[in-house]
C-alpha positions as semicolon CSV with decimal commas, in nm:
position;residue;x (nm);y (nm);z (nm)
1;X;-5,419;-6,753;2,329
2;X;-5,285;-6,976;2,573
3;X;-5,349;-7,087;2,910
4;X;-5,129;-7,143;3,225
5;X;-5,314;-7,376;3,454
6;X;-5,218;-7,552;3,791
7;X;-5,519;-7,799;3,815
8;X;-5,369;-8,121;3,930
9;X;-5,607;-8,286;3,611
10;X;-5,483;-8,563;3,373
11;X;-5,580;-8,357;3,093
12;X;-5,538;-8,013;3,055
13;X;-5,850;-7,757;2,947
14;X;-5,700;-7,497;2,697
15;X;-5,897;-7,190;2,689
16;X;-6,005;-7,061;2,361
17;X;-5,947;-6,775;2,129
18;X;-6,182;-6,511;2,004
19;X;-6,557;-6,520;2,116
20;X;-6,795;-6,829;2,127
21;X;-7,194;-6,782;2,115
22;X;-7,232;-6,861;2,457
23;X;-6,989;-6,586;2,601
24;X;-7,203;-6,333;2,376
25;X;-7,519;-6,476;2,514
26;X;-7,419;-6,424;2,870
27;X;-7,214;-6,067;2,786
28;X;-7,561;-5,942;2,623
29;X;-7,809;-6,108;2,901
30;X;-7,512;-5,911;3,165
31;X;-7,571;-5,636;3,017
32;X;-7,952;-5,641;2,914
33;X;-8,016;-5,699;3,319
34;X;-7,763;-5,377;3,439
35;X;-7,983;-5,152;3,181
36;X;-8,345;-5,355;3,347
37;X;-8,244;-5,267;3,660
38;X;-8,214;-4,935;3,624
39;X;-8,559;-4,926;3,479
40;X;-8,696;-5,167;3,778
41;X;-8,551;-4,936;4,042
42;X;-8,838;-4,746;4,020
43;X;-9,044;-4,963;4,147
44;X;-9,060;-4,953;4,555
45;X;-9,163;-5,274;4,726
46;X;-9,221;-5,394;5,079
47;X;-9,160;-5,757;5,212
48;X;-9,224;-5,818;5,589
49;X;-9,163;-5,494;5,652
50;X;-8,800;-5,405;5,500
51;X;-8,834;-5,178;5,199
52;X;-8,668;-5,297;4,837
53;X;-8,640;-5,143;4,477
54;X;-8,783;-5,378;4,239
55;X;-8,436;-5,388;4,059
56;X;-8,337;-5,626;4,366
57;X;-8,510;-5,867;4,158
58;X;-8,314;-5,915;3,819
59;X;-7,935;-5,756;3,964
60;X;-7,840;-5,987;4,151
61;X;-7,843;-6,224;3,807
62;X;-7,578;-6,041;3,687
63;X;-7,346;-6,129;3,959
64;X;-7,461;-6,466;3,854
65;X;-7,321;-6,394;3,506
66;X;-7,026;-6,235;3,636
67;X;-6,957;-6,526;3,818
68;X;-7,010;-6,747;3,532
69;X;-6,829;-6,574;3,277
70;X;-6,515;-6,551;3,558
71;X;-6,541;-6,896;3,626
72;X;-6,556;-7,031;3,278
73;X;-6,340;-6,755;3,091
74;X;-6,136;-6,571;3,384
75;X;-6,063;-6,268;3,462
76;X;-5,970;-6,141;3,185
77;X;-6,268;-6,194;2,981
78;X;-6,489;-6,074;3,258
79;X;-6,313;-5,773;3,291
80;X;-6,434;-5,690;2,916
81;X;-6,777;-5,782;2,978
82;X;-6,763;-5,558;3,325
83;X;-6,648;-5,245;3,127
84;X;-6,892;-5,299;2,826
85;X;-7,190;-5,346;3,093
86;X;-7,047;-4,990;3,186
87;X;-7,002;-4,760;2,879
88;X;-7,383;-4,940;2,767
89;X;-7,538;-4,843;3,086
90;X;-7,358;-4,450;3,043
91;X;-7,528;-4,480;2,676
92;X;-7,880;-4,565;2,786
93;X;-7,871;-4,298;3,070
94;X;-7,753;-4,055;2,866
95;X;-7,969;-4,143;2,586
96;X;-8,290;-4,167;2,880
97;X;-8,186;-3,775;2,934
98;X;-8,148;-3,674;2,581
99;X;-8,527;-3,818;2,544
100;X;-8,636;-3,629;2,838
101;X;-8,530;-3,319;2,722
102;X;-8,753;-3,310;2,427
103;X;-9,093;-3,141;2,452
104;X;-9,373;-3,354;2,457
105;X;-9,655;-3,343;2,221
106;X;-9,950;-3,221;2,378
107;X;-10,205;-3,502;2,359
108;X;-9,983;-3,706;2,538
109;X;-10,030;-3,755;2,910
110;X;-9,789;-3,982;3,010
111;X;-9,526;-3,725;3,029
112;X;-9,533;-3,763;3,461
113;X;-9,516;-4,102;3,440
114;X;-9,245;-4,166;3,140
115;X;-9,006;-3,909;3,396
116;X;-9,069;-4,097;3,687
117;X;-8,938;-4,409;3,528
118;X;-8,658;-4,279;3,307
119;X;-8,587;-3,931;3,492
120;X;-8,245;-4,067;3,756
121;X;-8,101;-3,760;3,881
122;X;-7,734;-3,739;3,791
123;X;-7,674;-3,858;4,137
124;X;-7,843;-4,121;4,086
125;X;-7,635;-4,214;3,754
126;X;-7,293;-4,103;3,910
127;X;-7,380;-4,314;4,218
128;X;-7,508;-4,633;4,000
129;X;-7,251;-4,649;3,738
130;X;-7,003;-4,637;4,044
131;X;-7,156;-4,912;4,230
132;X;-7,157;-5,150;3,918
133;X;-6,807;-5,113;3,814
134;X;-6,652;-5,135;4,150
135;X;-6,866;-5,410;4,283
136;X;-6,833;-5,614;3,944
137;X;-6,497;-5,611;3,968
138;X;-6,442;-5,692;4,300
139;X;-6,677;-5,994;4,230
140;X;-6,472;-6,129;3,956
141;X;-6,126;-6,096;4,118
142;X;-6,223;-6,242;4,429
143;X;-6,409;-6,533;4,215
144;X;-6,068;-6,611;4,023
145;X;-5,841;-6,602;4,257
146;X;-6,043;-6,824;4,476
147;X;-6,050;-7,062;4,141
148;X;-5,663;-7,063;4,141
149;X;-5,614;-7,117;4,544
150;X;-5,901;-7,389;4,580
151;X;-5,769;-7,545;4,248
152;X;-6,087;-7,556;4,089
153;X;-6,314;-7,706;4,361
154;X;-6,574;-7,512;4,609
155;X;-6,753;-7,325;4,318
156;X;-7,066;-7,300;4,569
157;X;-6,806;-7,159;4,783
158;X;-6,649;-6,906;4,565
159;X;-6,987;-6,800;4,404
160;X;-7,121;-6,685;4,758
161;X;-6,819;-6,510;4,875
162;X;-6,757;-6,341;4,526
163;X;-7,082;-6,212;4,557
164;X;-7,075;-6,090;4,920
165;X;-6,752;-5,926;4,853
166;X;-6,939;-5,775;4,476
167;X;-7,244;-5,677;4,653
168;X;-7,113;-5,519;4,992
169;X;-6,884;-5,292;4,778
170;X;-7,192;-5,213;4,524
171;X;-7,392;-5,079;4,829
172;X;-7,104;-4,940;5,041
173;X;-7,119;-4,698;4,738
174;X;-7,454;-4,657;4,556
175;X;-7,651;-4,611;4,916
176;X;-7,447;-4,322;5,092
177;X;-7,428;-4,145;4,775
178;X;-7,777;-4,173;4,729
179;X;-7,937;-4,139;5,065
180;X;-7,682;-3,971;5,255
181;X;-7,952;-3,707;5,455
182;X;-8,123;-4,011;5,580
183;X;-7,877;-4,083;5,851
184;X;-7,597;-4,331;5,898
185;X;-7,808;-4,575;6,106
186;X;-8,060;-4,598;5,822
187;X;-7,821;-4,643;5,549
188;X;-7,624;-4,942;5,737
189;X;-7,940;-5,101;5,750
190;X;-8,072;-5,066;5,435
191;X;-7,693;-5,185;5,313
192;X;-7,754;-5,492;5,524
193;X;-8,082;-5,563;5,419
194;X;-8,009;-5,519;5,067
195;X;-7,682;-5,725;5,064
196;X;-7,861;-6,014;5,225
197;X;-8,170;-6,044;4,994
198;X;-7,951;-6,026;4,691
199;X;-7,661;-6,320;4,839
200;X;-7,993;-6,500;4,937
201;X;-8,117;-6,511;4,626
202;X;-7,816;-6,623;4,437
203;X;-7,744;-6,903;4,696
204;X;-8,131;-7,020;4,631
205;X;-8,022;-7,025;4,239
206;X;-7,683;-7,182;4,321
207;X;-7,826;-7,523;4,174
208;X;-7,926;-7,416;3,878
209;X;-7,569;-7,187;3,832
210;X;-7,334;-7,486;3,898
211;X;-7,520;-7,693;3,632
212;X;-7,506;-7,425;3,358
213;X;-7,152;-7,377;3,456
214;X;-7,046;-7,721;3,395
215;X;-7,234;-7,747;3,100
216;X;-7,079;-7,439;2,940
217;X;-6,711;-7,566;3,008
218;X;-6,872;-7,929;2,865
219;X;-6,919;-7,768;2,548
220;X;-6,679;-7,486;2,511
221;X;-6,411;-7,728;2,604
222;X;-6,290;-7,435;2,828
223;X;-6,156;-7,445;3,204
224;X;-5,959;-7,068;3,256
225;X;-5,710;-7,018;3,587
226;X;-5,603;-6,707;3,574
227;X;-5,246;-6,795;3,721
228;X;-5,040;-6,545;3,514
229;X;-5,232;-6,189;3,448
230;X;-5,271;-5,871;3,562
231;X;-5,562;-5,786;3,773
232;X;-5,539;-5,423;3,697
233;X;-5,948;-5,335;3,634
234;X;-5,818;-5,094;3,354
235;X;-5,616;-5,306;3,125
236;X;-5,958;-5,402;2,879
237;X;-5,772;-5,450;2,577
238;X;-5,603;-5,736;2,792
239;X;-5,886;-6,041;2,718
């Protein structure tokens, strides 16, 4: 597959065909974290007084991913790994309500408990699923074409504003959807408060996500601008 690259860089980065062991480590740790999260959400925390779900914890690492896997691989690529995190996280759901369905024996008595965790209303689902997809996206195309403009520099840049862009649109849909009787005052803040823990905690990890960057291009020998594709979020057979 070849790459078209305008980095103004004695020697030129080709990106690689097929799929390396680090892009499947990353696709299955992106994808491992969407399905956690959904478990984690259950969870309901309070710090200084502004209520969290405990899947604010482990998300925002996949917009780390996301960002890694655009920066290293492009678009493209990331695009793939987007819609698989998406028809996985349909498939444990739906599995999750296939499970609930089934009668439960009747020594067990953790029946209230295994619903709590596993019982998401449809809503809930519809409204996550939604939120992923959209703000994934958004985080990836606003990563690469940042890449292409800034020619490859600012990565601390372009990882914080991907990721404000990814997480606004993530809760500009998820929390209306989901707590739309609370009152629009309530949901702006909880989209505010929720937006700025999860940016906060990947610029406190920014460190650590520039080094494994640079050491995944080191040894994949790969450095993708996506200066020639289509950014249509539906063309996944396009990687």
């Amino acid at each position: 597959m070849k790459q078209v690259s305008e980095r103004p860089t004695p020697t030129q980065i080709s990106q690689k065909s097929g799929f390396s062991a680090a892009f499947l480590f990353m696709a299955v740790l992106f994808v491992v974290c969407l399905i956690a999260s959904n478990l984690y959400a259950s969870k309901i925390f309070s710090v200084f007084g502004f209520i969290l779900p405990g899947a604010v914890i482990i998300f925002p690492v996949s917009y780390i991913l996301n960002d890694c896997l655009s920066e290293v691989y492009g678009y493209r690529k990331a695009r793939l790994v987007i819609w698989m995190g998406f028809l996985l996280n349909f498939f444990f759901v739906l599995m999750s309500q296939l499970v609930l369905i089934l009668p439960p024996a009747d020594f067990w008595d953790g029946a209230d408990a295994f619903n709590m965790v596993f019982g998401s209303t449809p809503r809930a689902a519809v409204a996550s699923l939604l939120a992923f997809l959209a703000g994934s996206t958004i985080n990836a195309f606003v990563m690469s074409r940042m890449k292409v403009k800034d020619q490859g520099r600012k990565f601390s840049s372009r990882a914080i504003l991907s990721s404000l862009a990814g997480e606004a649109a993530d809760s500009a849909i998820f929390i209306p959807i989901m707590f739309w009787s609370i009152g629009l005052h309530d949901i702006l803040k909880m989209m505010i408060v929720q937006v700025i823990a999860k940016v906060l905690y990947e610029i406190v990890i920014l460190p650590i996500t520039g080094r494994v960057v640079a050491k995944v291009k080191e040894i994949e020998q790969t450095d993708v601008y996506d200066t020639d594709i289509s950014y249509n979020p539906f063309r996944i057979s396009d990687f």
